[in-house]
C-alpha positions as CSV (number, residue, x, y, z in Angstrom):
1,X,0.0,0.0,0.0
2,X,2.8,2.3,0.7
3,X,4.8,1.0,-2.3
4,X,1.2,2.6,-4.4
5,X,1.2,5.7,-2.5
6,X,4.6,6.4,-2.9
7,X,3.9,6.1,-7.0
8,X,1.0,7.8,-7.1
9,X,2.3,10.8,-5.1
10,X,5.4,10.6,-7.6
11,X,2.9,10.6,-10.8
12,X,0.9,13.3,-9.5
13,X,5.0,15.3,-8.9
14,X,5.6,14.8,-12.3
15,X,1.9,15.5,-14.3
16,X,2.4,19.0,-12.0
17,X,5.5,19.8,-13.4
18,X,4.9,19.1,-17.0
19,X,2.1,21.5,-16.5
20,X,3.8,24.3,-15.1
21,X,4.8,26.5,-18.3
22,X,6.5,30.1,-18.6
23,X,4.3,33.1,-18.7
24,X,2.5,33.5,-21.8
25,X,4.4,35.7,-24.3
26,X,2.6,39.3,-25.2
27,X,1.1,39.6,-28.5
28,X,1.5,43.5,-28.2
29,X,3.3,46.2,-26.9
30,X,0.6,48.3,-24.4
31,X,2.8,50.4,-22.9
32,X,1.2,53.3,-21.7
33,X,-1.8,52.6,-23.7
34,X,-4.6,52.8,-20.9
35,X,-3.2,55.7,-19.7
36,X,-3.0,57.9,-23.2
37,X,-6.8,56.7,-23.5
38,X,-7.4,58.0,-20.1
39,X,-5.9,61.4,-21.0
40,X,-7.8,61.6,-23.5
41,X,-11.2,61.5,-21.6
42,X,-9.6,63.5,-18.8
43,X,-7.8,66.6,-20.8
44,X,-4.7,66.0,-18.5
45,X,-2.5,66.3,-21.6
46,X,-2.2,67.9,-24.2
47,X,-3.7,66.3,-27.9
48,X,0.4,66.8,-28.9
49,X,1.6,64.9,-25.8
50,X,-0.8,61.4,-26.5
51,X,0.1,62.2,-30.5
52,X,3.8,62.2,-29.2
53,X,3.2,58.7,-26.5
54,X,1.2,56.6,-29.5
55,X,3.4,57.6,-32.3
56,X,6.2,56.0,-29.3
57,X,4.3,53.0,-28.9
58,X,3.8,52.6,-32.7
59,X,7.9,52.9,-32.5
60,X,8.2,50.2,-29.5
61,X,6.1,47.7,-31.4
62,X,8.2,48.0,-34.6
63,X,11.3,47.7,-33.1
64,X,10.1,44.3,-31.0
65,X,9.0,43.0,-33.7
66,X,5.5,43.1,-32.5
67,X,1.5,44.3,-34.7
68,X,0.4,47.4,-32.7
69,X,-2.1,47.1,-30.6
70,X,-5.6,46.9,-32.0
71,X,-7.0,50.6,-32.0
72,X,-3.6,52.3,-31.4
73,X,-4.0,53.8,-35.0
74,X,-7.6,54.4,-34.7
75,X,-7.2,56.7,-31.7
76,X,-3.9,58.4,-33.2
77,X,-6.0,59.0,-35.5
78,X,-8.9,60.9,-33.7
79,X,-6.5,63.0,-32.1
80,X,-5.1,63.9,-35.4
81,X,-9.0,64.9,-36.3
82,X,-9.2,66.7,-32.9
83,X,-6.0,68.7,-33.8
84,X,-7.1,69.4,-37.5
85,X,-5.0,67.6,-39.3
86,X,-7.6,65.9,-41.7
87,X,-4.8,63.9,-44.0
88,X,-2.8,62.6,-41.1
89,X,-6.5,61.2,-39.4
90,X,-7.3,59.6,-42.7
91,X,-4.1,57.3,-42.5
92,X,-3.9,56.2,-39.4
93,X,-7.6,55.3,-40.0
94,X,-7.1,53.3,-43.1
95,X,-3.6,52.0,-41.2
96,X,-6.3,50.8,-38.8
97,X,-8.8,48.9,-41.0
98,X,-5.8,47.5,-43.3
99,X,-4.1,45.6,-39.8
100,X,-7.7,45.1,-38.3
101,X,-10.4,44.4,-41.2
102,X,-12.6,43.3,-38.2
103,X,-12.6,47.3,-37.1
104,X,-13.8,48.8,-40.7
105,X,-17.6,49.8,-39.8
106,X,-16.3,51.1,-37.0
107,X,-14.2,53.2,-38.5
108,X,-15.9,53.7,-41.5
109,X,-18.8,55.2,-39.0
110,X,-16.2,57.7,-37.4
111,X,-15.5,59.1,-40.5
112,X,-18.8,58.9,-42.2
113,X,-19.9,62.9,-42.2
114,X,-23.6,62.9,-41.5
């Protein structure tokens, strides 16, 4: 009885330790994400500061080799549209819908003039 105690303890040692893995590699580079998003709704810096952190997350994710983050381009691009700077909003949308075709009605809607 001991002998089948001391095996099944053993099994059970080695079925946890084939399970244990390393933490699950990011797809993206955040960043400060959440926070430039929160800024945005809070007006605690300027439109040319979260132009400034996004286009430096855009860099960060290039550089590691990493997609940005799924509507990264879609809110560089509002604050482009906020500032004025209609061109610059109109290719970070489309940069948006060509990496994220799942994201085109919504983007299509904010730049649909009504």
């Amino acid at each position: 009885m001991a002998k089948i105690k001391s095996l099944l303890s053993g099994a059970a040692v080695l079925l946890l330790a084939g399970c244990a893995t390393k933490s699950p590699q990011q797809i993206y580079t955040w960043g400060d994400y959440q926070d430039i998003v929160y800024d945005y709704y809070t007006s605690k810096t300027s439109p040319q500061e979260q132009i400034a952190s996004l286009q430096k997350l855009i860099t960060a994710s290039q550089a590691s080799s990493k997609p940005v983050p799924p509507g990264v381009h879609a809110q560089l691009g509002m604050l482009y549209s906020n500032t004025g700077n209609r061109d610059l909003a109109m290719a970070e949308f489309n940069a948006e819908k060509k990496q994220y075709p799942e994201s085109a009605s919504y983007i299509d809607f904010l730049t649909t003039k009504k």
